[in-house]
DSSP file (Angstrom, degrees, kcal/mol; ACC not computed):
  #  RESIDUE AA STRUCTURE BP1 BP2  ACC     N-H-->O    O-->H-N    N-H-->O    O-->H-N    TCO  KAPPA ALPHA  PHI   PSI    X-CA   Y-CA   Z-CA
    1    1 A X              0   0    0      0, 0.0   110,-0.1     0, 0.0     3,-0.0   0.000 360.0 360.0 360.0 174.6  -11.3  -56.5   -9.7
    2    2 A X     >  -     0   0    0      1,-0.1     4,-0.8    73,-0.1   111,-0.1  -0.096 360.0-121.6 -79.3 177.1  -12.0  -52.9  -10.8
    3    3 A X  H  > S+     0   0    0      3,-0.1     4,-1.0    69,-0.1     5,-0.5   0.837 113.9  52.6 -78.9 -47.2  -14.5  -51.2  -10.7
    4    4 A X  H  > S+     0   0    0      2,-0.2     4,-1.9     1,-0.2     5,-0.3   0.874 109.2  54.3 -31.3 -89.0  -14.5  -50.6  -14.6
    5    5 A X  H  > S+     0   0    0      2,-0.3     4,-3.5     1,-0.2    -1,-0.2   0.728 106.2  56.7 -23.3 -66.2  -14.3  -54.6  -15.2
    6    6 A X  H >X S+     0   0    0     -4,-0.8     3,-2.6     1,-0.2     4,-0.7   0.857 108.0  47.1 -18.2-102.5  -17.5  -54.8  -12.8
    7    7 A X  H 3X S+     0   0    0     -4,-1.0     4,-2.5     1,-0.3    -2,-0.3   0.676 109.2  47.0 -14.3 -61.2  -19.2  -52.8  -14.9
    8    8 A X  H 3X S+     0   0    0     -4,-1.9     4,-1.9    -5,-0.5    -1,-0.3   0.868 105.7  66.1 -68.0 -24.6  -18.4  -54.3  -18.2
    9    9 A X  H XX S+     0   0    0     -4,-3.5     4,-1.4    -3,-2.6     3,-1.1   0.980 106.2  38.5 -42.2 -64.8  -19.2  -57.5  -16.6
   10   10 A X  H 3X S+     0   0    0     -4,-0.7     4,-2.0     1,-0.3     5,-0.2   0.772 114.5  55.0 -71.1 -32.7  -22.7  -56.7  -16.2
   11   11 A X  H 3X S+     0   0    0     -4,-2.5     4,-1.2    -5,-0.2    -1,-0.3   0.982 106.3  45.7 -42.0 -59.0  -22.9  -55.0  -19.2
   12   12 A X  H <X S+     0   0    0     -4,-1.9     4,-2.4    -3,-1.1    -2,-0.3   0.815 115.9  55.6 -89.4 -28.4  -21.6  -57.9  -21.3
   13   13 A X  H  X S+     0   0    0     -4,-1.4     4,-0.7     1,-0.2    -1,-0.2   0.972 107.7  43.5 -60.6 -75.2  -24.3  -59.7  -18.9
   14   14 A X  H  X S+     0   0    0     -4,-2.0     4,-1.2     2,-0.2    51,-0.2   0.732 116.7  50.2 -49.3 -42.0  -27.5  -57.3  -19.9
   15   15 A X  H  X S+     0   0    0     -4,-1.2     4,-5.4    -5,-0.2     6,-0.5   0.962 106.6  54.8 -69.3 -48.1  -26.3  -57.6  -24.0
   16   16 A X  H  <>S+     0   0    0     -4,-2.4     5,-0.6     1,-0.2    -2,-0.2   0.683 114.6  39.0 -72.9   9.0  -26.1  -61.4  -23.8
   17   17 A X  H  <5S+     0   0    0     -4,-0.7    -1,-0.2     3,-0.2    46,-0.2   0.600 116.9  51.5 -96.4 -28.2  -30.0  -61.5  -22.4
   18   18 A X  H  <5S+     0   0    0     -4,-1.2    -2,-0.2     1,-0.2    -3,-0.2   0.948 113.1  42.7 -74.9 -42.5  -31.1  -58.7  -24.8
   19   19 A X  T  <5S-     0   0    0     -4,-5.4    -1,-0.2    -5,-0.2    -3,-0.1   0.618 111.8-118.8-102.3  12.1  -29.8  -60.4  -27.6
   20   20 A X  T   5S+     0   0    0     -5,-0.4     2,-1.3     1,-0.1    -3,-0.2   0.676  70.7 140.1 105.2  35.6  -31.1  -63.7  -26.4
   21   21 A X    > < +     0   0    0     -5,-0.6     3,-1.1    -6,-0.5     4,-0.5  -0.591  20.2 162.6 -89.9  64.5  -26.6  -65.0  -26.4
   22   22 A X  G >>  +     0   0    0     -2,-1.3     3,-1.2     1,-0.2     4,-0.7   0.907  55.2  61.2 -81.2 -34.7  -28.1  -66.5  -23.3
   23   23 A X  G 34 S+     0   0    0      1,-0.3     4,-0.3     2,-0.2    -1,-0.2   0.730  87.2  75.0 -46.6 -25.2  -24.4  -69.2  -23.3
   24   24 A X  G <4 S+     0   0    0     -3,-1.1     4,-0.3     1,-0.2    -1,-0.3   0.947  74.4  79.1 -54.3 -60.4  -22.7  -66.1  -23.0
   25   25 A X  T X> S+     0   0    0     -3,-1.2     3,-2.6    -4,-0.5     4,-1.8   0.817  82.7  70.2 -18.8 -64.8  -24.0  -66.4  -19.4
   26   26 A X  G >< S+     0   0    0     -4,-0.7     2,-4.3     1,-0.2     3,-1.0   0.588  95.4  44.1 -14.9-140.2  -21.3  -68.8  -18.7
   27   27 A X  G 34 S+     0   0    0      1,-0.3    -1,-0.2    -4,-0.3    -2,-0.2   0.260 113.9  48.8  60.1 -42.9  -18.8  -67.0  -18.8
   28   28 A X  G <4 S+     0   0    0     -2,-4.3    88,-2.2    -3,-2.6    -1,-0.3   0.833  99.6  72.9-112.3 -56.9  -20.4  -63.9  -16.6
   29   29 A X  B << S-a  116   0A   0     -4,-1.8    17,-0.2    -3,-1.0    88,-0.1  -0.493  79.0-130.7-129.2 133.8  -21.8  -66.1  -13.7
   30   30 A X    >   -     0   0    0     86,-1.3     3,-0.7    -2,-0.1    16,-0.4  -0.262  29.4-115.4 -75.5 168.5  -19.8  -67.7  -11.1
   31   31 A X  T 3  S+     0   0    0      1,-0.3     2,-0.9    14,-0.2    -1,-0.1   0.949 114.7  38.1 -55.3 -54.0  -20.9  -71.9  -10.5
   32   32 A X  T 3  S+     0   0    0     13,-0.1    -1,-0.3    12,-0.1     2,-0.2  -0.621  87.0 152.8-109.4  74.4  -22.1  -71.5   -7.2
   33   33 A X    <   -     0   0    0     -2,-0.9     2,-0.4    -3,-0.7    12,-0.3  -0.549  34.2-145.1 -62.7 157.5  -23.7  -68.2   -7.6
   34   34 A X        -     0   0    0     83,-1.0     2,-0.5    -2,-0.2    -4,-0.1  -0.901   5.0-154.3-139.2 156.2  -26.4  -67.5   -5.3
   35   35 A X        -     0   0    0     -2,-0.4     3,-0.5    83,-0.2    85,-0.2  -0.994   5.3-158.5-124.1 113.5  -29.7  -65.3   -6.4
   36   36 A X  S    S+     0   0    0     83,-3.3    84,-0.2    -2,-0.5     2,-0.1   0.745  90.3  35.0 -84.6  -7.7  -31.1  -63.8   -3.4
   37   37 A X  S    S+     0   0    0     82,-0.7     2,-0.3    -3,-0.0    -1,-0.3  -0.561  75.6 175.1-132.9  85.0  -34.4  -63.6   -5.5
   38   38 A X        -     0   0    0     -3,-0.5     3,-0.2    -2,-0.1     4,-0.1  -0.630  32.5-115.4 -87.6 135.2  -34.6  -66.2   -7.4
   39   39 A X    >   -     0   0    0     -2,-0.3     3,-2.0     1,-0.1    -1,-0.1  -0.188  62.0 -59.0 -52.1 161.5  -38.0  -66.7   -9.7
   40   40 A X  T 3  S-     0   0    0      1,-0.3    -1,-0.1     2,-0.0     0, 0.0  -0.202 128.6  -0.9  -4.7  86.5  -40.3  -69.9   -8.9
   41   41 A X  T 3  S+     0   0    0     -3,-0.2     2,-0.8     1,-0.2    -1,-0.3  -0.023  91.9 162.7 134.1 -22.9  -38.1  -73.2   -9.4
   42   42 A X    <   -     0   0    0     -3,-2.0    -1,-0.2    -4,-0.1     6,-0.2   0.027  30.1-138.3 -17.5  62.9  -35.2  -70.8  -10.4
   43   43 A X        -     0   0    0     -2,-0.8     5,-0.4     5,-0.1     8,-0.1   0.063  21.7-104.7 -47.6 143.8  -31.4  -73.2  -10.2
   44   44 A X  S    S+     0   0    0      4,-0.1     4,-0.4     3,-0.1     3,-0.3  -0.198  78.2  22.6 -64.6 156.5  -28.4  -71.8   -8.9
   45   45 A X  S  > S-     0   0    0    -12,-0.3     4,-0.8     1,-0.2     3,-0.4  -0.222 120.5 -38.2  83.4-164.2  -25.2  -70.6  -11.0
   46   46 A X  H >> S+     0   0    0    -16,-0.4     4,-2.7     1,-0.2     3,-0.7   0.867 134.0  70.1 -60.9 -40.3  -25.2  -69.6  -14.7
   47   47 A X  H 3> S+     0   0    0     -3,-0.3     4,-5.5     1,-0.2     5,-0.3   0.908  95.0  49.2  -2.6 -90.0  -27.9  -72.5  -15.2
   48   48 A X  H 3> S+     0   0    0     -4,-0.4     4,-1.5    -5,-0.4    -1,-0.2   0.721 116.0  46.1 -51.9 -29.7  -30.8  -70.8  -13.3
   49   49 A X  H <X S+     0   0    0     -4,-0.8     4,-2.5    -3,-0.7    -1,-0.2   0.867 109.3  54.6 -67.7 -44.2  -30.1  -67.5  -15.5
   50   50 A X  H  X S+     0   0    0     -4,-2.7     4,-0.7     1,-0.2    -2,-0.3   0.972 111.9  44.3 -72.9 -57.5  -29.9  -69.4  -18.6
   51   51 A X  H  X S+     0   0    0     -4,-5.5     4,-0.8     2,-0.2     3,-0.3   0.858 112.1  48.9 -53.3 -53.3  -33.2  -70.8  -17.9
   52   52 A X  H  X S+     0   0    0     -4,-1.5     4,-2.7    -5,-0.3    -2,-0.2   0.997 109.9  47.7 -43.8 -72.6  -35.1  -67.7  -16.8
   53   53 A X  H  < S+     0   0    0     -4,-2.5    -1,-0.2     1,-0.2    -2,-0.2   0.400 104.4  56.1 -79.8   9.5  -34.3  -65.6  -19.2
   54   54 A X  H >X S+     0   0    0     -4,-0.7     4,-1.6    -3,-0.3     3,-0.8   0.586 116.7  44.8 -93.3 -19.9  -35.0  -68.1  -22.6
   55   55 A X  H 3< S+     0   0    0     -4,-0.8    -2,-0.2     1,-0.3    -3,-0.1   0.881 109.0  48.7-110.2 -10.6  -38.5  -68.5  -21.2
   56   56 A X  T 3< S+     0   0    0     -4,-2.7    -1,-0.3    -5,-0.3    -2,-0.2   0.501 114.2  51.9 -55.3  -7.1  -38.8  -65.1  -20.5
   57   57 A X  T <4 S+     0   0    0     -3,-0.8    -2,-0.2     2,-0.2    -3,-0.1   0.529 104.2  57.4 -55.8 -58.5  -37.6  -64.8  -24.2
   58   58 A X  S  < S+     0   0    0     -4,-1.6     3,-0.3     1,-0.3    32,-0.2   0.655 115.0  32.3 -79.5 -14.0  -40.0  -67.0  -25.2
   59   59 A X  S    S+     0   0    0      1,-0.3    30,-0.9    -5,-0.3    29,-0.5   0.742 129.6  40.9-111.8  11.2  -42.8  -65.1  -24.0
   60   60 A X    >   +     0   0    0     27,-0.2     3,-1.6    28,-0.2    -1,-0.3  -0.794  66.0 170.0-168.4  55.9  -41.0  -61.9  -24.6
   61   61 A X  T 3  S+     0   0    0     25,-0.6    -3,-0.1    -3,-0.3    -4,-0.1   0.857  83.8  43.9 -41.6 -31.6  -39.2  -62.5  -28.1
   62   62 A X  T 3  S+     0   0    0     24,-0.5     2,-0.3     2,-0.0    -1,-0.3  -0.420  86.4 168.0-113.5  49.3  -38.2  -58.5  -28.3
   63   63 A X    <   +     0   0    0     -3,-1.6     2,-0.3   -46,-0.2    22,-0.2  -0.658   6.2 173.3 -68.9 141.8  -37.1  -58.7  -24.7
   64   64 A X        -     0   0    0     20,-0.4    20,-2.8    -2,-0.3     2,-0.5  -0.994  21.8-170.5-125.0 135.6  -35.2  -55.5  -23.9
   65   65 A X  E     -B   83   0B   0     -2,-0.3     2,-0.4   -51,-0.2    18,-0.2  -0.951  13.1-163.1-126.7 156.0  -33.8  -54.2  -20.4
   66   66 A X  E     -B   82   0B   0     16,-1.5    16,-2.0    -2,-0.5     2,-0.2  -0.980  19.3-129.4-136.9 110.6  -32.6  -50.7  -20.9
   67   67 A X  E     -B   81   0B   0     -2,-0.4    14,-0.3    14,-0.2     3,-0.1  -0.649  27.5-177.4 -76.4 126.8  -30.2  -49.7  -17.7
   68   68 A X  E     +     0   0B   0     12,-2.5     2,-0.4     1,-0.4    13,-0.2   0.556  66.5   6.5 -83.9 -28.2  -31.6  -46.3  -16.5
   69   69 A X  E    S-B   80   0B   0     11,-2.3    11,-1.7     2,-0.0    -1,-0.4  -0.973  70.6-161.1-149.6 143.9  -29.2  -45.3  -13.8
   70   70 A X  E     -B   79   0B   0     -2,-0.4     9,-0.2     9,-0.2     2,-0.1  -0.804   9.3-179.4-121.8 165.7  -25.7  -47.4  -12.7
   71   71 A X  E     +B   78   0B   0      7,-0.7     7,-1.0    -2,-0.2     2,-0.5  -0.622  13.6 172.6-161.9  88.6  -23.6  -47.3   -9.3
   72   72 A X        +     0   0    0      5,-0.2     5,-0.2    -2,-0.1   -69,-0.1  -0.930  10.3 174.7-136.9 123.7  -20.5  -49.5   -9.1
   73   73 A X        -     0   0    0     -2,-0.5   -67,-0.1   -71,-0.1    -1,-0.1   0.398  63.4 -75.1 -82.8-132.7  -17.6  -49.8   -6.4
   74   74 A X  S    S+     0   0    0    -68,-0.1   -68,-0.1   -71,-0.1     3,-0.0   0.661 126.0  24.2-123.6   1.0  -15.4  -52.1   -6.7
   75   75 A X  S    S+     0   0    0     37,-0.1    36,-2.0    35,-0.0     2,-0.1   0.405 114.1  42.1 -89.1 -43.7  -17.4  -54.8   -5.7
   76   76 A X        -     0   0    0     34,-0.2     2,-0.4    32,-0.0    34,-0.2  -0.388  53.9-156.2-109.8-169.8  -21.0  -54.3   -6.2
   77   77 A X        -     0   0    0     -5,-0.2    32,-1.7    -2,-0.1     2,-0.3  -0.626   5.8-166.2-134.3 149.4  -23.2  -52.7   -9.1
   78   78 A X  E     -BC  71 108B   0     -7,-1.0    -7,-0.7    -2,-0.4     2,-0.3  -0.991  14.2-179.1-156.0 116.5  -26.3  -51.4   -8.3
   79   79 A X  E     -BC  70 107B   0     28,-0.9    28,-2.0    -2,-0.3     2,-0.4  -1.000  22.0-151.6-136.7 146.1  -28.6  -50.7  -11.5
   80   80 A X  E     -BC  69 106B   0    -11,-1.7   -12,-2.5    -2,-0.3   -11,-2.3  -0.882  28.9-171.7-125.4 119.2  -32.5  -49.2  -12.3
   81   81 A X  E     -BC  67 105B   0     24,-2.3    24,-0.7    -2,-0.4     2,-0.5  -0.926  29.8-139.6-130.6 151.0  -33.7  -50.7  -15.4
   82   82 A X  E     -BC  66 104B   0    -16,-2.0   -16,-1.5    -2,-0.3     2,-0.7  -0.911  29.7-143.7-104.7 116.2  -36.8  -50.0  -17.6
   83   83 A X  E     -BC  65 103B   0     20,-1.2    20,-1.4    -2,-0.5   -18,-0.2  -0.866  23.4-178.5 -67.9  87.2  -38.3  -53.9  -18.9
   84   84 A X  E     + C   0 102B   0    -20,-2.8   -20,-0.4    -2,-0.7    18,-0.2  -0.488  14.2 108.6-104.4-173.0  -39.7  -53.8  -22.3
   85   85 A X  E     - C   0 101B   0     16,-0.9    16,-4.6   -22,-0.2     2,-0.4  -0.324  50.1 -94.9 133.3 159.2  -41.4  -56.6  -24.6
   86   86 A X  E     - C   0 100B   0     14,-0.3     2,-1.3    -2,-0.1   -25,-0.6  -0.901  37.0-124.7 -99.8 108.4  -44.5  -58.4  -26.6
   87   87 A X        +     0   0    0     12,-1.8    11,-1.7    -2,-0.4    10,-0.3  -0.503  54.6 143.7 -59.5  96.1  -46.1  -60.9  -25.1
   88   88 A X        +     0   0    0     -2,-1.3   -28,-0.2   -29,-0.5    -1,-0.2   0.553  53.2  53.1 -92.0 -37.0  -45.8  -63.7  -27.7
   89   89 A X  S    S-     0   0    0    -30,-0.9     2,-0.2     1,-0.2     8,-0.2  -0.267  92.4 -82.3 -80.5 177.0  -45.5  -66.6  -25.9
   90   90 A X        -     0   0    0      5,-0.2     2,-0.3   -32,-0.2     5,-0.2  -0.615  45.2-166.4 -78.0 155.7  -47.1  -68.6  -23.1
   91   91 A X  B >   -E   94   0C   0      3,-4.6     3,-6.9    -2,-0.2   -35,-0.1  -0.965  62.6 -18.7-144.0 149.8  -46.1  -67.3  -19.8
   92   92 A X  T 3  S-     0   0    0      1,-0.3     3,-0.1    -2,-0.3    -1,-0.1   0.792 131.4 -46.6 -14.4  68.7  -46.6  -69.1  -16.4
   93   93 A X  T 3  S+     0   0    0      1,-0.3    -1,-0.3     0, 0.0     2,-0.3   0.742 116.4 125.5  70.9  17.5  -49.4  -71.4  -18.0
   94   94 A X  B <   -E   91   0C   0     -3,-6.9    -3,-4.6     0, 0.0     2,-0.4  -0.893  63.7-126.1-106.6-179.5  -50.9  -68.2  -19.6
   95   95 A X        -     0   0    0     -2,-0.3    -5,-0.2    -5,-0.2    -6,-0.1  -0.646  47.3 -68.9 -97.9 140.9  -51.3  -68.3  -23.2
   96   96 A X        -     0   0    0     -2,-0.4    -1,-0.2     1,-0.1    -8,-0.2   0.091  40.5-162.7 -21.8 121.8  -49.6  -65.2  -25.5
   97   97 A X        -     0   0    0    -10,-0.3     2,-0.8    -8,-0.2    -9,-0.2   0.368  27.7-131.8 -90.5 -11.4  -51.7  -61.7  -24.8
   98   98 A X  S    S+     0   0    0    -11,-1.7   -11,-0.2    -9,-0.1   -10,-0.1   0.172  71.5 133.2  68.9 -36.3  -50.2  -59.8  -28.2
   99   99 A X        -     0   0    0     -2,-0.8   -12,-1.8   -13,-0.2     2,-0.5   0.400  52.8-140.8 -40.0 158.4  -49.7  -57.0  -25.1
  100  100 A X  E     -C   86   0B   0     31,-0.3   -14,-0.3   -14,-0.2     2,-0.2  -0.927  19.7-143.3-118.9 161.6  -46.2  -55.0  -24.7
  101  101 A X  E     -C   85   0B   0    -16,-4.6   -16,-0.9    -2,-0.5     2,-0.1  -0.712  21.7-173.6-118.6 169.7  -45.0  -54.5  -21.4
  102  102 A X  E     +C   84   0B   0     -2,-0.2     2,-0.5   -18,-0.2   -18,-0.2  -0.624  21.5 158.5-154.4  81.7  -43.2  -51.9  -19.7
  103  103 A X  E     -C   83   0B   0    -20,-1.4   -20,-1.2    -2,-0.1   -22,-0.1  -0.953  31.2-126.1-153.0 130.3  -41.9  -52.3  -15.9
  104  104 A X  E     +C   82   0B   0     -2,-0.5    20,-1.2   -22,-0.2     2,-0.3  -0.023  29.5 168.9 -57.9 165.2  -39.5  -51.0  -13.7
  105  105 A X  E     -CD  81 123B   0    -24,-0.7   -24,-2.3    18,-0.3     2,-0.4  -0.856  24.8-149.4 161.9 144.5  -36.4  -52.8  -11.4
  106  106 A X  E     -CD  80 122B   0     16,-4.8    16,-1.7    -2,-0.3     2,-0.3  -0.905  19.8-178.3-119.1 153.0  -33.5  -52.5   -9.4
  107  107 A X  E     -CD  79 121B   0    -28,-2.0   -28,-0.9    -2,-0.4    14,-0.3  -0.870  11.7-164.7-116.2 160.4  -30.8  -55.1   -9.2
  108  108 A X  E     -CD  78 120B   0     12,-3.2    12,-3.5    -2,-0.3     2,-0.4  -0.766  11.6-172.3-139.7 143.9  -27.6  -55.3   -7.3
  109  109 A X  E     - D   0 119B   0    -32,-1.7     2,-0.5    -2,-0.3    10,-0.2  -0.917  12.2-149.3-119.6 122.7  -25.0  -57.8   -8.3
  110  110 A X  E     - D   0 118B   0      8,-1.9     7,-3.6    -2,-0.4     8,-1.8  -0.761  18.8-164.3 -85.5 132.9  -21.9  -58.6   -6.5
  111  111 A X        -     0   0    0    -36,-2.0     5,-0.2    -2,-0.5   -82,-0.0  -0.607  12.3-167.5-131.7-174.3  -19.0  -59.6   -8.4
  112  112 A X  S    S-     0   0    0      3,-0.4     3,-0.2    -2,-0.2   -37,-0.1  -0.285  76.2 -14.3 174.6  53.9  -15.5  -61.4   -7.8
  113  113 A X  S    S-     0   0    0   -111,-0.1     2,-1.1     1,-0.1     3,-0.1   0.946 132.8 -50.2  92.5  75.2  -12.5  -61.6  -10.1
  114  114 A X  S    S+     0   0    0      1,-0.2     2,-0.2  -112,-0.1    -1,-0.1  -0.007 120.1 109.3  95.2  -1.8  -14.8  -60.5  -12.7
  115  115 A X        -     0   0    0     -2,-1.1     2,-1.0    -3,-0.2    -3,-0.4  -0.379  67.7-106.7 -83.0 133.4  -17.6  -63.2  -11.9
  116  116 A X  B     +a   29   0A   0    -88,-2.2   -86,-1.3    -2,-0.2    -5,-0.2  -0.706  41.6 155.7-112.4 136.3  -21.1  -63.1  -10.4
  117  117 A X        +     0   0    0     -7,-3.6   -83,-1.0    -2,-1.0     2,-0.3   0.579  58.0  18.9-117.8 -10.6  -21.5  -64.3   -7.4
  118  118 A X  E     -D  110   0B   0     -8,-1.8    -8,-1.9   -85,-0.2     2,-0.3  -0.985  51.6-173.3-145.8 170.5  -24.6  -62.7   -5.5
  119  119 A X  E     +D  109   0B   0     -2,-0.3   -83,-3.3   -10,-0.2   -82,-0.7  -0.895   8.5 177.5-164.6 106.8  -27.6  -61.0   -6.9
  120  120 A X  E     +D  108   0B   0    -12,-3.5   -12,-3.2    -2,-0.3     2,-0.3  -0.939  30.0 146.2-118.1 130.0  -30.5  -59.1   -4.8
  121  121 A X  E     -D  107   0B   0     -2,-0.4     2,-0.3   -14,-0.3   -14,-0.2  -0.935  26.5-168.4-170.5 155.9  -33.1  -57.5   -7.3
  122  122 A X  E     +D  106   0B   0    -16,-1.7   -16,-4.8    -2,-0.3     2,-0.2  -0.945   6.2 178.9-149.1 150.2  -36.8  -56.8   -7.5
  123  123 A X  E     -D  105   0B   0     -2,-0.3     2,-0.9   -18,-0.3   -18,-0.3  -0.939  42.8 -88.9-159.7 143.6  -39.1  -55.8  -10.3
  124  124 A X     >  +     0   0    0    -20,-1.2     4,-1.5     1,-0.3   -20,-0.1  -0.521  48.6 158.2 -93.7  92.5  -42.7  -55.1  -10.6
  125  125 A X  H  > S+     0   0    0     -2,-0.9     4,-1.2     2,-0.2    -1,-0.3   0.766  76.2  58.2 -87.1 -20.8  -44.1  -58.4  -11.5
  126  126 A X  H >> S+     0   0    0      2,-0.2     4,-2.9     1,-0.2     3,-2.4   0.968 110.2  44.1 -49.9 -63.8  -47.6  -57.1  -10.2
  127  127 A X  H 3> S+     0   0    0      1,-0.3     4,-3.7     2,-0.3     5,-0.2   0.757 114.2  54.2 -63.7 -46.2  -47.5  -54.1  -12.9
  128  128 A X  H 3X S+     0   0    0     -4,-1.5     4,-0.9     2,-0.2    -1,-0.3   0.861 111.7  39.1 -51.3 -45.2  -46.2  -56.7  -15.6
  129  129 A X  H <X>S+     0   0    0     -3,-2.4     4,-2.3    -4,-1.2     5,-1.2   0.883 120.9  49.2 -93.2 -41.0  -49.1  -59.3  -15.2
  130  130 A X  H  <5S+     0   0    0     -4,-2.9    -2,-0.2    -5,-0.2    -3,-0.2   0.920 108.5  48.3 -72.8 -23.8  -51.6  -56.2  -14.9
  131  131 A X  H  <5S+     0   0    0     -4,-3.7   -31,-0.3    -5,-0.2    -1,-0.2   0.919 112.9  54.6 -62.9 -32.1  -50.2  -54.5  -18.0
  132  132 A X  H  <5S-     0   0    0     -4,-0.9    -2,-0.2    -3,-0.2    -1,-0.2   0.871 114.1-116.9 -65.6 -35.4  -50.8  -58.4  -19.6
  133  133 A X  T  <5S+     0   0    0     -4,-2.3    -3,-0.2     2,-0.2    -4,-0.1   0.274  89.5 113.6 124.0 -20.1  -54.5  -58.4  -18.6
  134  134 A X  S   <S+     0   0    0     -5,-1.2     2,-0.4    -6,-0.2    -4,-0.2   0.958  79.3  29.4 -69.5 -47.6  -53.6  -61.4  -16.2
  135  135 A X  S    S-     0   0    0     -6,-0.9    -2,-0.2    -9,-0.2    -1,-0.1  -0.916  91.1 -98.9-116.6 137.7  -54.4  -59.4  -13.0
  136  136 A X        -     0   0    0     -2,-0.4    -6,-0.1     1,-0.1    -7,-0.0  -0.338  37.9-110.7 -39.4 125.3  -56.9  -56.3  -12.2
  137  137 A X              0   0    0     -7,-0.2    -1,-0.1     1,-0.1   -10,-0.0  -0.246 360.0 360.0 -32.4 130.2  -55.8  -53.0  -12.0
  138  138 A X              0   0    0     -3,-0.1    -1,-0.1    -2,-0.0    -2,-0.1   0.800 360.0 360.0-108.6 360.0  -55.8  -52.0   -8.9
């Protein structure tokens, strides 16, 4: 696939999580996709996305990820994203904080006849739980 195609993949990827079209996911994510960081308990393929991100959703109703810089071959994309949202929900057994968040992350997604099929990313879950209250500033 192109690079352009790539690209719009993960786009269409990043709108159906913002605008919580989390089935959309289908569709984007190969079966046997593999996460090379997957969160806690996280399942493989479109599943394990679909699952993350409604209960990230749920504690984050107005989640938003906002791409700050992109990088795409014809294979890969590689993106720096800004994390926003109001904690509203429970989130790993804590109870809603009313807080917003803010937190930085890089992804890269590998893709395959328009699919994705690996995914290496990190994001500053310390900065996230201290912005919540949950951990000391250090």
């Amino acid at each position: 696939m192109s690079t352009e195609s790539n690209i719009e993949a993960q786009q269409k990827f990043g709108e159906a999580v913002n605008s919580g079209q989390l089935d959309l996911l289908d569709a984007l994510v190969a079966p046997n996709a593999v996460d090379h960081d997957p969160a806690p308990g996280q399942a493989a393929g479109p599943q394990g996305y679909k699952d993350f991100f409604a209960e990230m959703r749920t504690a984050f109703p107005d989640l938003h990820i906002e791409v700050e810089q992109l990088v795409a071959d014809e294979d890969n994309v590689s993106f720096a994203y800004t994390l926003t949202g109001t904690h509203q929900g429970g989130l790993m057994g804590h109870p809603a904080t009313g807080k917003t968040i803010s937190i930085r992350g890089m992804q890269i997604s590998r893709f395959e006849d328009g699919l994705l099929v690996e995914r290496w990313g990190s994001s500053d879950q310390m900065g996230m739980l201290q912005q919540l209250g949950l951990l000391p500033a250090s």
